[in-house]
C-alpha positions in Angstrom: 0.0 0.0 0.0 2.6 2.4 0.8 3.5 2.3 -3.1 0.2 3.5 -4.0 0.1 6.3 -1.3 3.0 8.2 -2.4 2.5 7.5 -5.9 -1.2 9.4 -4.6 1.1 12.1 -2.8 2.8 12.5 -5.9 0.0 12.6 -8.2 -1.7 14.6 -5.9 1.3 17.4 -5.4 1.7 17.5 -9.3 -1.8 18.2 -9.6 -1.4 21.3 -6.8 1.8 22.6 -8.9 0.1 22.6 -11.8 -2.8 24.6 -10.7 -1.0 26.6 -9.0 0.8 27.6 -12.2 -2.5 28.7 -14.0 -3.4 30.9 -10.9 0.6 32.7 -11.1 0.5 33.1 -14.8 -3.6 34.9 -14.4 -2.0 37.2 -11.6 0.9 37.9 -13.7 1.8 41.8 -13.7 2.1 41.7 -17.6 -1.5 39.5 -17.6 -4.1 42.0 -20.1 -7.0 39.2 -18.9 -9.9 41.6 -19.4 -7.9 44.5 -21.5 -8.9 45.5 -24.6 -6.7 43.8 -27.6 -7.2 46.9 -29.2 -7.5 50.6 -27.5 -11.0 51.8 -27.0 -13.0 53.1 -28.7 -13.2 51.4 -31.8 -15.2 54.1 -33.5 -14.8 57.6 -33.4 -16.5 58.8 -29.9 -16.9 63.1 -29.5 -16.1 63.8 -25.8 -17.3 67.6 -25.9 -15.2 70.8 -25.8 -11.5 70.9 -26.2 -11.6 73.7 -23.7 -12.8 71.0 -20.5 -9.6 69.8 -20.6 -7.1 72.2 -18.8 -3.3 73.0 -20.3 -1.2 71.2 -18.5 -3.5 68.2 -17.0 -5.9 66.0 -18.4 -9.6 65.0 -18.4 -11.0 61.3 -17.9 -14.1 60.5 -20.3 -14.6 57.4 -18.0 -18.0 56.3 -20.1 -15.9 56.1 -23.2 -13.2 54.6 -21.3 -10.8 57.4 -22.7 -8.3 60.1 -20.9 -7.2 63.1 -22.7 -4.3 65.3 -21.8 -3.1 68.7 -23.3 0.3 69.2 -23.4 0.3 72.8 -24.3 -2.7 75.2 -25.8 -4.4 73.7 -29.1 -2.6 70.2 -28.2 -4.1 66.9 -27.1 -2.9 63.0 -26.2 -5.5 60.3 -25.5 -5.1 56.6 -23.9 -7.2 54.4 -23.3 -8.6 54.1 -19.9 -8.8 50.5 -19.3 -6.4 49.8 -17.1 -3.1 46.9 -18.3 -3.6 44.8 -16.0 -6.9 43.7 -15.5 -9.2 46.0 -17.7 -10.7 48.0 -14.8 -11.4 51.1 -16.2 -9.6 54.4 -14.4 -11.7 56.1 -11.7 -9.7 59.4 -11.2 -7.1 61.5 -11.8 -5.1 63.1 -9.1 -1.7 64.7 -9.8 -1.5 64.2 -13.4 -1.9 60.6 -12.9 -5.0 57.8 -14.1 -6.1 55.8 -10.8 -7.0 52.3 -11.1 -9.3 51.0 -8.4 -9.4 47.7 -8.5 -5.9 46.8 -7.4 -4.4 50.7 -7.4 -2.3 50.6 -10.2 -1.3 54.0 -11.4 -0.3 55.9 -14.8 0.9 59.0 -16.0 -1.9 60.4 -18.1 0.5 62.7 -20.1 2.4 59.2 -21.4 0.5 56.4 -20.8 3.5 54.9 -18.7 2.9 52.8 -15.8 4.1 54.4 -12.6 3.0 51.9 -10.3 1.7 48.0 -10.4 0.6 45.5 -10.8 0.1 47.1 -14.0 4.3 47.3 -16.0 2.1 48.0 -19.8 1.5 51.4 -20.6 -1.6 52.4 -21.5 -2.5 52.5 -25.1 -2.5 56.1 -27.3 -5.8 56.7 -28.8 -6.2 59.1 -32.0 -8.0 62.8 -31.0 -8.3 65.3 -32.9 -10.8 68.5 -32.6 -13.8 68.0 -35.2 -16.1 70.9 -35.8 -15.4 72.6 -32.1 -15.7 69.2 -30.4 -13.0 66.8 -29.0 -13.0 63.4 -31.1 -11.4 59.9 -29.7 -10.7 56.9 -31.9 -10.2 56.4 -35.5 -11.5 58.7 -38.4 -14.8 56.7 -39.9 -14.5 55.5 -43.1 -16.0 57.3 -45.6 -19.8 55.6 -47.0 -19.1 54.1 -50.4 
């Protein structure tokens, strides 16, 4: 019998490792389980007046899951909001940087970087552009055939 209950032990510890594998590479800091493959939105989204968005900081457009900094007068960045790591979508902005609150990850909303984890991914740039007086995230529609 005592064959059969470490061959058991073993079986059973393999089993353990294994799983436990699965649940390390899920909780992995460069995991996007839940992240957009592609930045959001997918279609061009207007977000309102270029002017809500103050020179030198940045506006979140949570609903759209977008954030848009302005650099300087006339000049705009956008990223998506969705956070790297687990696709939570930023809540707020404090001190030029995007908030995650799901497991308080943190990026700089003027870069995209990632200042602090579990998210290491940047966020990714979004196109905007200013479209007859209005702010404009995503890419330009294609023109009707």
């Amino acid at each position: 019998m005592s064959g059969q209950s470490t061959r058991r032990t073993v079986l059973k510890g393999a089993a353990l490792a294994g799983a436990a594998g699965l649940g390390v590479a899920a909780c992995s800091t460069e995991s996007k389980v839940g992240h957009a493959g592609v930045p959001t939105p997918t279609a061009p989204v207007a977000l309102g007046s270029p002017d809500e968005v103050p020179v030198g900081g940045a506006k979140l457009y949570r609903e759209q899951k977008v954030l848009v900094s302005c650099p300087a007068k006339g000049e705009y960045k956008a990223f998506s909001a969705q956070c790297t790591h687990a696709g939570c979508v930023l809540d707020k902005i404090e001190n030029n940087e995007g908030n995650c609150p799901c497991h308080g990850s943190r990026f700089d909303v003027t870069t995209g970087k990632a200042l602090q984890g579990p998210a290491t991914v940047p966020l990714p740039a979004v196109e905007v552009r200013v479209e007859g007086g209005k702010l404009v995230a995503g890419p330009k529609a294609a023109p009707s055939a």
